[in-house]
VOVO-989042 format. One record per residue (C-alpha): residue number from 1; z, x, y. Coordinates in pm, 1 decimal. Layout:
N
> NUM	Z	X	Y
...
REM end
This chain:
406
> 1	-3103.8	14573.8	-17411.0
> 2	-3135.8	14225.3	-17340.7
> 3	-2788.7	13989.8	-17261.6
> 4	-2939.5	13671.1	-17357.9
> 5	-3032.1	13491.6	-17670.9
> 6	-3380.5	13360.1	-17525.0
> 7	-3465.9	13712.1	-17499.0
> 8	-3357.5	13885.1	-17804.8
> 9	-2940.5	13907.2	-17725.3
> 10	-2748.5	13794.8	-17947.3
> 11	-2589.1	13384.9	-17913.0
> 12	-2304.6	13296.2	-17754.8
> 13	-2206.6	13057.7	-18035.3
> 14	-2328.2	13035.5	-18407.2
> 15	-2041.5	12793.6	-18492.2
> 16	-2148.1	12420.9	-18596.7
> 17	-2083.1	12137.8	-18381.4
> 18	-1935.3	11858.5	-18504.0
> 19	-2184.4	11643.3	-18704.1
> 20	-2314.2	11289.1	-18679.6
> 21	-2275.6	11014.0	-18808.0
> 22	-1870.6	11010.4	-18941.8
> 23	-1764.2	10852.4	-19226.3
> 24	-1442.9	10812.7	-19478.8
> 25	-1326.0	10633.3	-19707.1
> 26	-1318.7	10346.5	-19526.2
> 27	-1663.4	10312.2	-19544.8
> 28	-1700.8	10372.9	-19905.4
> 29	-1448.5	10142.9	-19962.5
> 30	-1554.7	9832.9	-19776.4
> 31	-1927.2	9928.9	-19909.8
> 32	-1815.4	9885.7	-20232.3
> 33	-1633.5	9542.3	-20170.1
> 34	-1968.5	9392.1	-20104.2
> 35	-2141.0	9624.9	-20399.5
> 36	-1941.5	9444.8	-20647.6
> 37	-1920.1	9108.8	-20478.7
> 38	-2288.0	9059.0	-20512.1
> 39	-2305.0	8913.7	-20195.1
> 40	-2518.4	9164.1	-20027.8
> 41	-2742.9	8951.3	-19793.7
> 42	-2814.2	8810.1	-19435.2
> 43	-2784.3	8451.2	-19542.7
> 44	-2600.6	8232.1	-19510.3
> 45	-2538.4	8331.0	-19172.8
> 46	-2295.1	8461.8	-19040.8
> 47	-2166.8	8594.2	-19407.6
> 48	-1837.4	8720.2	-19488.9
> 49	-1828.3	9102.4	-19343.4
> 50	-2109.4	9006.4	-19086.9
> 51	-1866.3	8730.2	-18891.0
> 52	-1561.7	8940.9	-18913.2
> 53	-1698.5	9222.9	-18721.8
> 54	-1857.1	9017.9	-18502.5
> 55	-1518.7	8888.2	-18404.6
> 56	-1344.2	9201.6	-18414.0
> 57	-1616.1	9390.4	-18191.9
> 58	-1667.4	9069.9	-17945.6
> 59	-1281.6	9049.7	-17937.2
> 60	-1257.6	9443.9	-17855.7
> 61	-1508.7	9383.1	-17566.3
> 62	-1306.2	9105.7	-17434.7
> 63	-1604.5	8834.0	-17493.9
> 64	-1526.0	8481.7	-17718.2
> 65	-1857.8	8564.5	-18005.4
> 66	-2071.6	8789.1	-18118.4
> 67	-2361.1	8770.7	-18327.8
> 68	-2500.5	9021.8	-18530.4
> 69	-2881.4	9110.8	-18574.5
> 70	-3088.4	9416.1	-18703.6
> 71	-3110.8	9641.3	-18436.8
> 72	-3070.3	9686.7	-18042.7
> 73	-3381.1	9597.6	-17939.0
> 74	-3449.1	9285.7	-18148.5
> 75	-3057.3	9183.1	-17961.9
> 76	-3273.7	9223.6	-17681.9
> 77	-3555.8	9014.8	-17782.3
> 78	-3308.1	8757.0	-17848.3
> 79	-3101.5	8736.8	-17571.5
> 80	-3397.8	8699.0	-17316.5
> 81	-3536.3	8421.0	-17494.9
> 82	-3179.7	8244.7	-17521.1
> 83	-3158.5	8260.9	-17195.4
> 84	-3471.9	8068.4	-17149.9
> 85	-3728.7	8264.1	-17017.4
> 86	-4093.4	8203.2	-17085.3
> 87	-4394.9	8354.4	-17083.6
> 88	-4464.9	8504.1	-16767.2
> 89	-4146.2	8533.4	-16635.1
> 90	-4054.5	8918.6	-16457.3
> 91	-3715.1	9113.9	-16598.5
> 92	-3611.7	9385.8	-16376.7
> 93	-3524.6	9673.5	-16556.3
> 94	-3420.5	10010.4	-16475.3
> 95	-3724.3	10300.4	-16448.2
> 96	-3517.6	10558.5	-16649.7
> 97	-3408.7	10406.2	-16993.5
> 98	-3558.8	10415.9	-17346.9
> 99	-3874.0	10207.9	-17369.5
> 100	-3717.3	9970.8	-17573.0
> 101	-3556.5	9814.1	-17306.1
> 102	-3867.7	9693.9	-17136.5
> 103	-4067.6	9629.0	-17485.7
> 104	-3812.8	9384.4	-17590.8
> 105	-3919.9	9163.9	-17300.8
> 106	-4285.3	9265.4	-17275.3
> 107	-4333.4	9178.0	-17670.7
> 108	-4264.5	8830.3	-17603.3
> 109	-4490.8	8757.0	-17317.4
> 110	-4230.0	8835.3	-17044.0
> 111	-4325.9	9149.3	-16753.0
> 112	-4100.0	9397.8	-16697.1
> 113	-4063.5	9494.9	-16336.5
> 114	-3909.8	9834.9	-16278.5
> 115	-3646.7	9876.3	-15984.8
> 116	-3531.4	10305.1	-15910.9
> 117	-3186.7	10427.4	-15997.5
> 118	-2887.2	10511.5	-15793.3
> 119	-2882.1	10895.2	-15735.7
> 120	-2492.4	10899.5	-15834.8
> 121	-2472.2	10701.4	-16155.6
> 122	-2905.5	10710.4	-16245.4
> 123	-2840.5	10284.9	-16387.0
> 124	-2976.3	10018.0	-16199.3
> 125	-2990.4	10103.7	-15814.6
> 126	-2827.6	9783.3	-15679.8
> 127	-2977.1	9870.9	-15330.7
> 128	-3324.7	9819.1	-15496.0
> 129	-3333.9	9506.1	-15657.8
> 130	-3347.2	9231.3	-15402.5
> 131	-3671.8	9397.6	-15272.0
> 132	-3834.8	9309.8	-15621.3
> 133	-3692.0	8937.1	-15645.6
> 134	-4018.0	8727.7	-15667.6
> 135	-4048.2	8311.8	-15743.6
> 136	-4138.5	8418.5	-16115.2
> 137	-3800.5	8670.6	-16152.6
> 138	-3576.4	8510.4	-16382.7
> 139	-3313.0	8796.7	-16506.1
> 140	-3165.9	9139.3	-16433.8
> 141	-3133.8	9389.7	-16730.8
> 142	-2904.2	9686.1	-16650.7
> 143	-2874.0	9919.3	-16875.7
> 144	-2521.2	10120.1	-16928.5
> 145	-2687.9	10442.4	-16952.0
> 146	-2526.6	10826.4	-17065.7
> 147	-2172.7	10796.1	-16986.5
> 148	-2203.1	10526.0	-16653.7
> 149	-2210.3	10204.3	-16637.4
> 150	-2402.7	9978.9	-16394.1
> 151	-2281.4	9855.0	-16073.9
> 152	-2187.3	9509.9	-16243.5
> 153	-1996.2	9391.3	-15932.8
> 154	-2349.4	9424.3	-15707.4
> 155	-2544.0	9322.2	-16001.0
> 156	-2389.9	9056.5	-16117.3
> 157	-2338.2	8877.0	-15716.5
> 158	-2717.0	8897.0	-15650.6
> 159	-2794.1	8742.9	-15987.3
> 160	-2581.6	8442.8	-15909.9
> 161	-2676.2	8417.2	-15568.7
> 162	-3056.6	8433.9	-15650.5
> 163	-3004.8	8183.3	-16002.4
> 164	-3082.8	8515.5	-16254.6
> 165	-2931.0	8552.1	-16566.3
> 166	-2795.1	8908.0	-16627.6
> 167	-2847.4	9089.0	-16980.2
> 168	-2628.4	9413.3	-17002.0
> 169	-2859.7	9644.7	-17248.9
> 170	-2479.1	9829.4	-17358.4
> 171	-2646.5	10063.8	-17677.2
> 172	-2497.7	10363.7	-17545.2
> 173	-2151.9	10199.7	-17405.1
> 174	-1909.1	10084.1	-17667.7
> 175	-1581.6	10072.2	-17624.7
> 176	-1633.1	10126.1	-17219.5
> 177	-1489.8	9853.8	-16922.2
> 178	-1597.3	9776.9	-16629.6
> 179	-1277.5	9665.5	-16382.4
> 180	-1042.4	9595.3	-16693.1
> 181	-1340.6	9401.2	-16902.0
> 182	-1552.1	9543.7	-17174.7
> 183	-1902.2	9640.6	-17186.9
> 184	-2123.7	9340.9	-17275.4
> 185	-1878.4	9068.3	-17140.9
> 186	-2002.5	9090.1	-16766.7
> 187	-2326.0	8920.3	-16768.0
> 188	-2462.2	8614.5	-16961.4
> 189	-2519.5	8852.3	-17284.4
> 190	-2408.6	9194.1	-17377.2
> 191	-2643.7	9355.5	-17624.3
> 192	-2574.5	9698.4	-17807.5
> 193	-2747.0	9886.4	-18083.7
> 194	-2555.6	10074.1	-18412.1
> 195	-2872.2	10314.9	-18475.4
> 196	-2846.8	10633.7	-18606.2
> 197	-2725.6	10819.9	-18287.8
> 198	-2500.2	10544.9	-18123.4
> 199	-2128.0	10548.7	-18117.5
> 200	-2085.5	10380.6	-18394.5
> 201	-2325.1	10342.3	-18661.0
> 202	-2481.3	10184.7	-18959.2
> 203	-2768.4	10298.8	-18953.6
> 204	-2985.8	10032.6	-18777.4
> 205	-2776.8	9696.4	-18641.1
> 206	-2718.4	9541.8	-18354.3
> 207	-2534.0	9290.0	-18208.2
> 208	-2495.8	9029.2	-17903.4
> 209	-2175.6	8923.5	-17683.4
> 210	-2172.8	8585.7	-17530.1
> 211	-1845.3	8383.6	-17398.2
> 212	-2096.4	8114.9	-17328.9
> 213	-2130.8	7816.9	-17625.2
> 214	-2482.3	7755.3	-17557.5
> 215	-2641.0	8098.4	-17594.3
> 216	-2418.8	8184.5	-17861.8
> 217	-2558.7	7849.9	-18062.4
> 218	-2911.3	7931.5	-17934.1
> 219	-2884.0	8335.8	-18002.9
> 220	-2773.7	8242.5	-18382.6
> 221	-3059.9	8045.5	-18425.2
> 222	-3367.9	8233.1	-18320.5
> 223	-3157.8	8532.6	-18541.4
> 224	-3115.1	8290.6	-18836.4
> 225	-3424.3	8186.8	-18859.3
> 226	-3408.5	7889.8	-18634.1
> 227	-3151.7	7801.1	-18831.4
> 228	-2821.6	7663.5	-18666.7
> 229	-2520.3	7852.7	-18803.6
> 230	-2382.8	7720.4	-19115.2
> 231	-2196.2	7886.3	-19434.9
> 232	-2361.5	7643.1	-19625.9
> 233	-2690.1	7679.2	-19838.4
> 234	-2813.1	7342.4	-19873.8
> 235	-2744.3	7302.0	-19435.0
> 236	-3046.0	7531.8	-19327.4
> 237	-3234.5	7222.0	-19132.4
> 238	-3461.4	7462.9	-18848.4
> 239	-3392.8	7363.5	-18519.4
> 240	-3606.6	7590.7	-18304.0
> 241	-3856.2	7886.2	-18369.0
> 242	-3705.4	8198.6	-18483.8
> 243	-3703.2	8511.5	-18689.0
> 244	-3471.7	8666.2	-18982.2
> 245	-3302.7	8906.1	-18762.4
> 246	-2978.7	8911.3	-19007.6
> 247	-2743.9	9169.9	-19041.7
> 248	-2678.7	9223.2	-19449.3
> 249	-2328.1	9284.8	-19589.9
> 250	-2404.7	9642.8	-19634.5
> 251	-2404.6	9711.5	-19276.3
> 252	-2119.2	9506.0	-19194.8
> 253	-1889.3	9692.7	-19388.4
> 254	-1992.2	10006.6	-19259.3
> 255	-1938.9	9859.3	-18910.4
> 256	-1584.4	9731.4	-18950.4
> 257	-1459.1	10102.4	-19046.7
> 258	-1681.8	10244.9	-18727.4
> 259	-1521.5	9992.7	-18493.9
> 260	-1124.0	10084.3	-18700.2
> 261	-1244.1	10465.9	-18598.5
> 262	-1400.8	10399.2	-18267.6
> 263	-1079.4	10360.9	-17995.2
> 264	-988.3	10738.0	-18122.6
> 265	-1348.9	10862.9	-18041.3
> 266	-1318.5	10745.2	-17718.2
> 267	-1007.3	10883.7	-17677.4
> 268	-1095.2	11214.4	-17779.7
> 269	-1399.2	11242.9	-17595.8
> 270	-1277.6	11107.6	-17278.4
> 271	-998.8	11410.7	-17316.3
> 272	-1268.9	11670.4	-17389.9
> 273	-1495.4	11546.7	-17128.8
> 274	-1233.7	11573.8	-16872.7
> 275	-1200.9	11936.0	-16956.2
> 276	-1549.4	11974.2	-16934.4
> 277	-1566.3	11822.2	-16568.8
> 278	-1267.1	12033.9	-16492.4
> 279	-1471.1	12375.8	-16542.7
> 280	-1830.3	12247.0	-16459.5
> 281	-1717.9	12162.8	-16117.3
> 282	-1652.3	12554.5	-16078.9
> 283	-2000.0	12666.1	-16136.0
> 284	-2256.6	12658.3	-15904.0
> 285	-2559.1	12513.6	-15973.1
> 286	-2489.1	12274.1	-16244.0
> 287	-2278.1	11899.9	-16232.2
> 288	-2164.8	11598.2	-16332.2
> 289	-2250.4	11239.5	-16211.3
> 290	-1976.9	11076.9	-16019.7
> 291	-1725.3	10890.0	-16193.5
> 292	-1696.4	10516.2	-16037.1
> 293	-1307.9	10453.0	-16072.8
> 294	-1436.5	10101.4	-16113.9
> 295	-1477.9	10198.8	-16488.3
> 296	-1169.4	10169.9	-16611.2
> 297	-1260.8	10287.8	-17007.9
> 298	-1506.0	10540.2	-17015.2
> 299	-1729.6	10589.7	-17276.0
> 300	-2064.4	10666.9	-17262.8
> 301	-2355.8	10756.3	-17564.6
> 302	-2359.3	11119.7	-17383.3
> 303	-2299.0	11297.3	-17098.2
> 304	-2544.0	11378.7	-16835.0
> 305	-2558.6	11777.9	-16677.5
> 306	-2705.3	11765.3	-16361.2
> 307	-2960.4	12105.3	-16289.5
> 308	-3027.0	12217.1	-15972.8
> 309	-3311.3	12439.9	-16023.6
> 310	-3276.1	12559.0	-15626.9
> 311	-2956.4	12734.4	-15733.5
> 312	-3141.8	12893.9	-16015.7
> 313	-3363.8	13031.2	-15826.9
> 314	-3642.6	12773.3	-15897.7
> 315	-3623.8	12807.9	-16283.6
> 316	-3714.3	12500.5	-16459.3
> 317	-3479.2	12284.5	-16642.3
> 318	-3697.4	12293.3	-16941.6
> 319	-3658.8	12674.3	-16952.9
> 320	-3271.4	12677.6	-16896.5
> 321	-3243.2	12420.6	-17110.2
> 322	-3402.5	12621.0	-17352.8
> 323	-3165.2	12907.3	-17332.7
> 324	-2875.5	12749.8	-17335.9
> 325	-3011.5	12608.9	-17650.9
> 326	-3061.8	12948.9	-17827.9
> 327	-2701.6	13046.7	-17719.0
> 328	-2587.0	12820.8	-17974.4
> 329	-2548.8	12518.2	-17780.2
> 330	-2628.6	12122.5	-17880.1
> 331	-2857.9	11972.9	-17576.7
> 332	-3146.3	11799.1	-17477.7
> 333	-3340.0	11842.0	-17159.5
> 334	-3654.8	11589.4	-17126.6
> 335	-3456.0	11323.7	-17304.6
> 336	-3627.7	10995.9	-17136.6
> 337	-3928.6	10963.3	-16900.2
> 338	-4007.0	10678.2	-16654.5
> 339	-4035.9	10394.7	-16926.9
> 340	-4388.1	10285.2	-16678.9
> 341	-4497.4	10628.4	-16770.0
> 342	-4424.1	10661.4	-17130.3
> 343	-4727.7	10736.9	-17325.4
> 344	-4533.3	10538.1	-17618.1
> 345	-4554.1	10244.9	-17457.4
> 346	-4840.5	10030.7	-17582.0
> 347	-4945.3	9877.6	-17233.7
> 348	-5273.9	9809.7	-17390.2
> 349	-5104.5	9562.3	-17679.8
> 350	-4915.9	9337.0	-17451.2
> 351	-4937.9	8966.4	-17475.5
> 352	-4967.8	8939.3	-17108.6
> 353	-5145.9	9150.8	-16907.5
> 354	-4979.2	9414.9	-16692.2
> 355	-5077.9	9734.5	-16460.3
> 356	-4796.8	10008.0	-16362.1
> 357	-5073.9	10252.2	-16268.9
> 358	-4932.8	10229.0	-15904.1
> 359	-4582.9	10193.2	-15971.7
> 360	-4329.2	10508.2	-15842.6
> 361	-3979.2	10556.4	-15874.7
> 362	-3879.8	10886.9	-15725.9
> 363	-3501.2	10928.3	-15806.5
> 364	-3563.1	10839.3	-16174.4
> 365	-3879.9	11067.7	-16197.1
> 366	-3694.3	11342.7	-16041.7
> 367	-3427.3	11298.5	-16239.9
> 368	-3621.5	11267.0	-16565.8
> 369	-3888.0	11574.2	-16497.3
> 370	-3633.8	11801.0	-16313.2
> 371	-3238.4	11797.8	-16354.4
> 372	-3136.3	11559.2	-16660.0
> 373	-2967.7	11767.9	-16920.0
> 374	-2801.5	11560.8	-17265.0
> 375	-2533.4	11660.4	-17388.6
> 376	-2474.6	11461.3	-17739.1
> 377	-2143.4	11238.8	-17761.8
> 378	-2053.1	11430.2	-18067.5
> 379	-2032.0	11759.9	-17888.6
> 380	-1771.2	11600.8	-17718.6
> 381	-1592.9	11531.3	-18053.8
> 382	-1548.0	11884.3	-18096.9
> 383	-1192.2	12067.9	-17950.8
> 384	-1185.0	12253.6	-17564.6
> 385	-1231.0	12561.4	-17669.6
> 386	-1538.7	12458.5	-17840.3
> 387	-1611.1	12333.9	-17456.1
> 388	-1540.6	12623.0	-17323.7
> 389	-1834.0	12820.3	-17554.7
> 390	-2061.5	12538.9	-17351.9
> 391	-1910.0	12599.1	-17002.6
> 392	-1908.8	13005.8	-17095.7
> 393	-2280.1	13000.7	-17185.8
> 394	-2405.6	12841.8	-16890.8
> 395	-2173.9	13093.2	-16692.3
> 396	-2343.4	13373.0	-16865.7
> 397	-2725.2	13245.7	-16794.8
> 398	-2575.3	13254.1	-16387.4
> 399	-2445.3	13613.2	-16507.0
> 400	-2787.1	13670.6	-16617.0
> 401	-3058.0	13492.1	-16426.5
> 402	-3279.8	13763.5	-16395.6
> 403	-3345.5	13712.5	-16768.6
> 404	-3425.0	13362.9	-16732.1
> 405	-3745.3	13451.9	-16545.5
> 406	-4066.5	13394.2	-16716.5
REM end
């Protein structure tokens, strides 16, 4: 009689996990505000719900604006081009991230050059970057990524010593700090996304942080249009080249009750996932990434299981993965690939012309092919005991490991 699930036993857990997105009445309420106000669009921008979450969420992250937009990646988009680069120009960006990262700079004409990760925190591997400086390298895009942020003290001293601006790509770290000071206030611009998944939500969204008065004028523009930003109708002169990247009212509201809800999220998960790193560090064969004490708010879009398949005797993460799925639990094993080798990525319809055939990472391909495991944020919004069925269920695949043999 089989123990485990993947082979006919019956599931650890059958229980729900907690469910995302979260909403109250708050939302309802504030969606209804702009319902009956008929004011339900982009322009002019910034509109009434639109600037008062930007200046609530800047003002959380410790940065002087923000300025809202559609989505992550088109804050992306944005930000590189306020911060002046041109076609041609080379963005180094991590090798393990979503692809979005690196389209938002090769869409415009700009080639993303891909530096490893660190092996502790899998961002950015500070160690790496210098080696990939070239004349035509004019910014560094770290990405916050899981539940770790970026070493933004290395980062941030080679940019200025080499004359790069620094775009922190923040869509899975709201509400985290870095040293006292939010996420998305440490380089030139902060960008984070409010998709479907992300900490907080409105479906699609985005937004930029800037404490710096000339990219927060220029970032409004190419959002608005090329419009400069105005609350009046009849003062929509264009000043530059842009696109309608505008939040609507809709969103907003939804926003401003995510962001009222979002400090106890944090709170709770960061309680939860210290339980979880408690009893993960007592089984063998499965961890955690480091924590850098240099983060002094953790947050993180998920949390990252590291699988040594050695101490499984050589099963693949894909099939434990698997089985710790059918035990009931929430996960996701091959959750991003090398962005150079993502088969989504439409090399073939860039403006400029690029070739990563030759390109290798080896800590981000290992780490991508081989021992990332996702755990969800909102598993983490469940209660430790609901922890505890995750911690017990990978204790009983150890218990079991015969079983996990193909």
């Amino acid at each position: 009689m089989p123990n485990l699930a993947v082979r006919g036993g019956a599931p650890l857990r059958t229980k729900p996990w907690p469910e995302w997105p979260q909403h109250d009445d708050r939302e309802r309420r504030n969606l209804a505000r702009v319902l009956e106000s008929g004011n339900w669009g982009g322009f002019p921008s910034p509109n009434v719900m639109a600037a008062e979450f930007a200046e609530r969420f800047a003002a959380h992250h410790g940065a002087k604006y923000g300025i809202c937009t559609t989505g992550g990646t088109t804050a992306l988009e944005v930000a590189l081009r306020a911060a002046g680069l041109e076609r041609g120009d080379e963005v180094l960006v991590p090798a393990l991230t979503f692809y979005a990262t690196a389209f938002a700079a090769l869409v415009q004409g700009f080639k993303p050059v891909f530096v490893d990760i660190d092996d502790g925190s899998w961002c950015m591997d500070p160690a790496q970057i210098e080696r990939h400086i070239t004349p035509d390298t004019r910014a560094i895009l770290p990405v916050h990524l899981g539940s770790r942020m970026a070493d933004m003290d290395r980062i941030t001293e080679i940019a200025r010593r080499h004359g790069l601006r620094v775009i922190e790509d923040c869509a899975h770290m709201h509400g985290g700090a870095w040293r006292g000071r939010g996420a998305g206030s440490l380089g030139d611009i902060g960008c984070f996304s409010f998709q479907s998944s992300k900490l907080m939500t409105c479906g699609e969204g985005g937004i930029m942080l800037t404490s710096d008065d000339t990219l927060e004028e220029r970032c409004h523009a190419y959002v608005n249009s090329g419009r400069v930003k105005t609350s009046d109708r009849t003062a929509a002169e264009g000043t530059m080249l842009g696109w309608n990247y505008r939040m609507t009212e809709f969103q907003a509201a939804v926003l401003l009750a995510q962001l009222e809800r979002l400090p106890g999220q944090v709170a709770h998960r960061n309680r939860t996932i210290a339980h979880f790193e408690r009893r993960i560090a007592e089984i063998d064969g499965v961890s955690t990434l480091p924590h850098d004490e240099r983060m002094t708010t953790r947050s993180g879009y998920g949390v990252i299981l590291r699988y040594d398949e050695r101490a499984w005797r050589d099963v693949s993460r894909d099939r434990f993965a698997w089985a710790l799925h059918k035990e009931g639990m929430r996960l996701h094993g091959a959750f991003y690939t090398p962005v150079y080798s993502n088969a989504l990525f439409a090399w073939k319809d860039a403006p400029i012309e690029v070739d990563y055939s030759g390109v290798r990472c080896p800590v981000a391909e290992r780490a991508a092919s081989r021992e990332m495991i996702w755990l969800p944020h909102e598993v983490f919004l469940a209660g430790e005991r609901d922890i505890d069925d995750l911690c017990d269920a990978i204790i009983k695949l150890r218990e079991n490991i015969d079983e996990l043999q193909v």
